[in-house]
N, C-alpha and C positions, 0 to 999 in steps of 0.2 A: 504494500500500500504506500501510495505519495505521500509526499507531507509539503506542503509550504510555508515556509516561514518568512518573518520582514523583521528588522534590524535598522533602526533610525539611529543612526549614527550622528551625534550634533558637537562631541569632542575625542580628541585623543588628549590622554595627559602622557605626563612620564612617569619613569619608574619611582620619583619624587612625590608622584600623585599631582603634580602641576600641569595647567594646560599647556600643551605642548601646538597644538592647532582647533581650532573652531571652524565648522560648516555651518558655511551660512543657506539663505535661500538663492535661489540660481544659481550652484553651482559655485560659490564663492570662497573660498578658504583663504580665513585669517591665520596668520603665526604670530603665538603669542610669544611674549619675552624677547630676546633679543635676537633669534633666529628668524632671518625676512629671506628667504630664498628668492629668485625672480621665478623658479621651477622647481617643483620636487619632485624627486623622478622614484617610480618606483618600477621592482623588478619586471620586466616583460615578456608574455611568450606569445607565441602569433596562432594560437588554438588550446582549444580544451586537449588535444591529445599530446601538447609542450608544452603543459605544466611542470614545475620542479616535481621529483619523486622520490628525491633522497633530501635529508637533512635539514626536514621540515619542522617548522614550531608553531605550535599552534597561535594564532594570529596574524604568523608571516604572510605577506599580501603581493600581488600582481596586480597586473595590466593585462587584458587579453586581451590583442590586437584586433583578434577577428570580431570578436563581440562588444568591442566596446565597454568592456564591463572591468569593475574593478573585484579582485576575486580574494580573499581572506580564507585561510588555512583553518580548518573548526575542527580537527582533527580523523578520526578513523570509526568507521560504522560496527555492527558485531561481526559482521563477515571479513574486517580488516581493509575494506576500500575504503578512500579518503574520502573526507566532506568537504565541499568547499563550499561558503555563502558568496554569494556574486554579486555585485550589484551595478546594475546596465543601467548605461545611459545615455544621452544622445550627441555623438559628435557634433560640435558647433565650431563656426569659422568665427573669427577674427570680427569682420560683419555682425553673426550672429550676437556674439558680444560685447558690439558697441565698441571694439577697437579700432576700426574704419572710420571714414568720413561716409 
């Protein structure tokens, strides 16, 4: 049987317990404290089937090129297959968000 789950993510803190970054509406991530990146990159693979498979922790997170989705490690089912929570969203240009003329 499926299951669906959702996961509203509105901080990351650190191992401090401090914010580390805030999601805003539209897509917008603030960094809190003195960490301003112009990008934050996080790991990438270009399909569900290059995922990492070795020397995973649970929370570790991607980019899945093909899906658009950002994909966080929730660890192993009872049969030993991974779980991954995904969360897809919609490629936007430059235009789309108001960095254009």
């Amino acid at each position: 049987m499926a299951t669906t789950s959702s996961l509203n993510i509105t901080t990351f803190k650190n191992e401090g317990n401090s914010n580390a970054m805030t999601f805003g509406s539209g897509g917008s991530i603030t960094f809190n404290g003195s960490f301003g990146p112009n990008a934050y990159a996080f790991n990438c693979w270009d399909d569900n089937n290059s995922r990492p498979t070795t020397g995973l922790t649970i929370g570790g997170m991607g980019y899945n090129k093909q899906s658009n989705a950002l994909e966080v490690y929730a660890g192993v089912d009872a049969e030993g297959n991974p779980l991954w929570a995904v969360f897809s969203g919609t490629l936007m240009s430059d235009q789309d968000l108001g960095n254009t003329p």
